[in-house]
Structure formats: structure tokens, C-alpha cells
C-alpha positions as CSV (number, residue, x, y, z in Angstrom):
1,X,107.8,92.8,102.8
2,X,108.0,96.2,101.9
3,X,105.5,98.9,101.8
4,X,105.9,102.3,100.4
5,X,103.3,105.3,101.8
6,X,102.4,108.3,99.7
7,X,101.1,111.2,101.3
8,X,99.8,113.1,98.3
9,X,98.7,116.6,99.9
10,X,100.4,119.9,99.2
11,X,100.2,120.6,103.1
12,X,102.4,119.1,105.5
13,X,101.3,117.8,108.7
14,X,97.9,117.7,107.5
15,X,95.1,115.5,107.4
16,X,96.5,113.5,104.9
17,X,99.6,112.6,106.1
18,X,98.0,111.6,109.9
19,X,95.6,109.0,107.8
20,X,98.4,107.9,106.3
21,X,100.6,107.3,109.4
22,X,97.7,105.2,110.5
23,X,97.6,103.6,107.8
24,X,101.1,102.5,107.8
25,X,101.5,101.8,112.0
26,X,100.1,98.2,111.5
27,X,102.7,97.5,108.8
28,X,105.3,99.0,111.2
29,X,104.2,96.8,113.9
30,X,104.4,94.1,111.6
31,X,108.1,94.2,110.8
32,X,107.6,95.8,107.5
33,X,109.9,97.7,105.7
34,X,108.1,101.2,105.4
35,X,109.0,104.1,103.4
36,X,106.7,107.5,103.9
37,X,107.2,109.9,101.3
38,X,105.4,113.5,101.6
39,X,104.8,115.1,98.8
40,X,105.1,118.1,100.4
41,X,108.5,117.4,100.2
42,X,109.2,117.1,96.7
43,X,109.2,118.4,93.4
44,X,107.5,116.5,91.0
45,X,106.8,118.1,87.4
46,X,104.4,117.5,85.8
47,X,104.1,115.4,82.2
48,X,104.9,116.9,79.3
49,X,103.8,113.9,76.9
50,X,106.9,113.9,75.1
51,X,107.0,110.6,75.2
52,X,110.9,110.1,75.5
53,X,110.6,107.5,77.9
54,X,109.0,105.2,75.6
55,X,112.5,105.3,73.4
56,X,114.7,105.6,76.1
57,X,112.9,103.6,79.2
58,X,113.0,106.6,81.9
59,X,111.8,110.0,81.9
60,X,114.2,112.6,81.3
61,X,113.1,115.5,83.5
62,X,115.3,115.4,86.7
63,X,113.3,116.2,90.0
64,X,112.3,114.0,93.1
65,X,110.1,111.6,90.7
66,X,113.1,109.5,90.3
67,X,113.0,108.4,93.7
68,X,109.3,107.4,93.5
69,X,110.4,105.4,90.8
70,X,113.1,103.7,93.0
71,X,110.3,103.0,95.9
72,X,107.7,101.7,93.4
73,X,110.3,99.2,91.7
74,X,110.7,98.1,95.3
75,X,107.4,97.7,97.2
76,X,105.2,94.9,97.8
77,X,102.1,97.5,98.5
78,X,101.2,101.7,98.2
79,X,99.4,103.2,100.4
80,X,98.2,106.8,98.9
81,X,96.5,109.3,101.2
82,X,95.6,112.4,99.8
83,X,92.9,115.6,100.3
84,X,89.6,115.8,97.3
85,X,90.7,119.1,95.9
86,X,87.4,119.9,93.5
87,X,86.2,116.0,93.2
88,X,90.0,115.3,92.1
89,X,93.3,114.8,93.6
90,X,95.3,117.2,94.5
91,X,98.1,118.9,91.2
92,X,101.0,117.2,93.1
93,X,99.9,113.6,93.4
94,X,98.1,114.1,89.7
95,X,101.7,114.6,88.6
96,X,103.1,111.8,90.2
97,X,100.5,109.4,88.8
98,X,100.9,111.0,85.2
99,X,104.5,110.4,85.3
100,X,104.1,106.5,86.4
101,X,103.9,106.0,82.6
102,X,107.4,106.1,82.7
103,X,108.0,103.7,85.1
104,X,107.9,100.5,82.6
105,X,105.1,98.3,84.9
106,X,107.2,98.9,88.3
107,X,103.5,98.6,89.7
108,X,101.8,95.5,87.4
109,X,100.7,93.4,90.2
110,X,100.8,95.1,92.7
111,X,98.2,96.5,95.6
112,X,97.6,100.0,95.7
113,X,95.0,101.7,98.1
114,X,94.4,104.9,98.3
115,X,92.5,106.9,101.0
116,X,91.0,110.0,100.4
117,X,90.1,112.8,102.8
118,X,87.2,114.9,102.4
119,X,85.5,118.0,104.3
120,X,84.0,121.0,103.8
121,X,80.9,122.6,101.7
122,X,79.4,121.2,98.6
123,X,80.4,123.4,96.1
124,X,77.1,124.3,93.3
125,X,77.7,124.1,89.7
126,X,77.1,127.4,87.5
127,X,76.4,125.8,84.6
């Protein structure tokens, strides 16, 4: 079985990435075939809704998505672990998951869990 992790933060060796290390240590122990990427690694552009890949089956900007895409086709399971930036997720991991359109249903039926990491004040609204 094979189980890919996502560490979606901006900041490596942060919170995110130790949750997701935990995360993944029972799968290690298990045999599994892991694969830990760090977005703090890549670069992943963002969308630009041209919608080529609905004509030609793949995105055409060339950056780090395309091995996402190669880890997704292949997984049993994702693990995502990522900071709340602003009640959202942080620009890099909103980027990845804007650009899975692309990837043809290389996730259809399969698990996905994502762990989010909080702290800090409540921020007011002005409005």
C-alpha cells in the first residue's frame, strides 16, 4: 500500500510538517510505501483557468505540480497537514488543490485526511 503525505505549510520544519511525520510513522511501521512531500520545497503556480487541460489531459505550466500528479496517480491514501492562515489554507497548498482539476480523477476513490494546525489570537472583523 502506498501513502503519499503533503505538508502544505510555507515554513519548513514547522508545525505542520512534525503533525504530519506523526501522522505518517504508523504507516511507516506498517511497511507502507511513504512519500513526504514539503511544500516548502516546491513551486507550485497557481491556476490560471485556462482550461487547457480539459483539451489536452494535463496542465501545461511546468513546475513541481507534475510530480504531485505522479504521487496522486499512485497512492492508496493523502495525508495533508497544513497551518489555518485567516480561516483558510495556506496560498501554496490552495494552489495545489486548484490545480488537481487537472489531474483527470487521479484521487476518485480515494481517502484523503487532512489535519489542520491552529494557534494564535482570534482575529475581530471590521465590518
Amino acid at each position: 500500500m502506498r501513502v503519499l503525505g503533503i505538508s502544505g505549510t510555507p515554513r519548513k520544519g514547522g508545525n505542520s510538517e512534525i503533525l504530519l511525520d506523526a501522522a505518517l510513522e504508523p504507516f511507516v511501521e506498517a511497511n507502507w510505501n511513504v512519500t513526504r512531500i514539503l511544500l516548502s520545497e516546491k513551486k507550485i503556480s497557481p491556476c490560471m483557468g485556462c482550461e487547457i487541460c480539459i483539451e489536452k489531459s494535463c496542465c501545461h505550466i511546468s513546475d513541481d505540480m507534475s510530480e504531485l500528479y505522479e504521487a496522486f496517480r499512485s497512492c492508496d491514501a493523502v495525508i495533508i497537514s497544513a497551518p489555518a492562515y485567516y480561516r483558510n489554507v495556506p496560498a501554496q497548498l490552495k494552489a495545489v488543490m486548484d490545480r488537481t482539476f487537472a489531474a483527470k480523477g487521479a484521487l476518485k476513490g480515494k481517502l484523503v485526511v487532512p489535519l489542520l494546525w491552529a494557534e494564535g489570537q482570534a482575529v475581530e472583523d471590521s465590518a
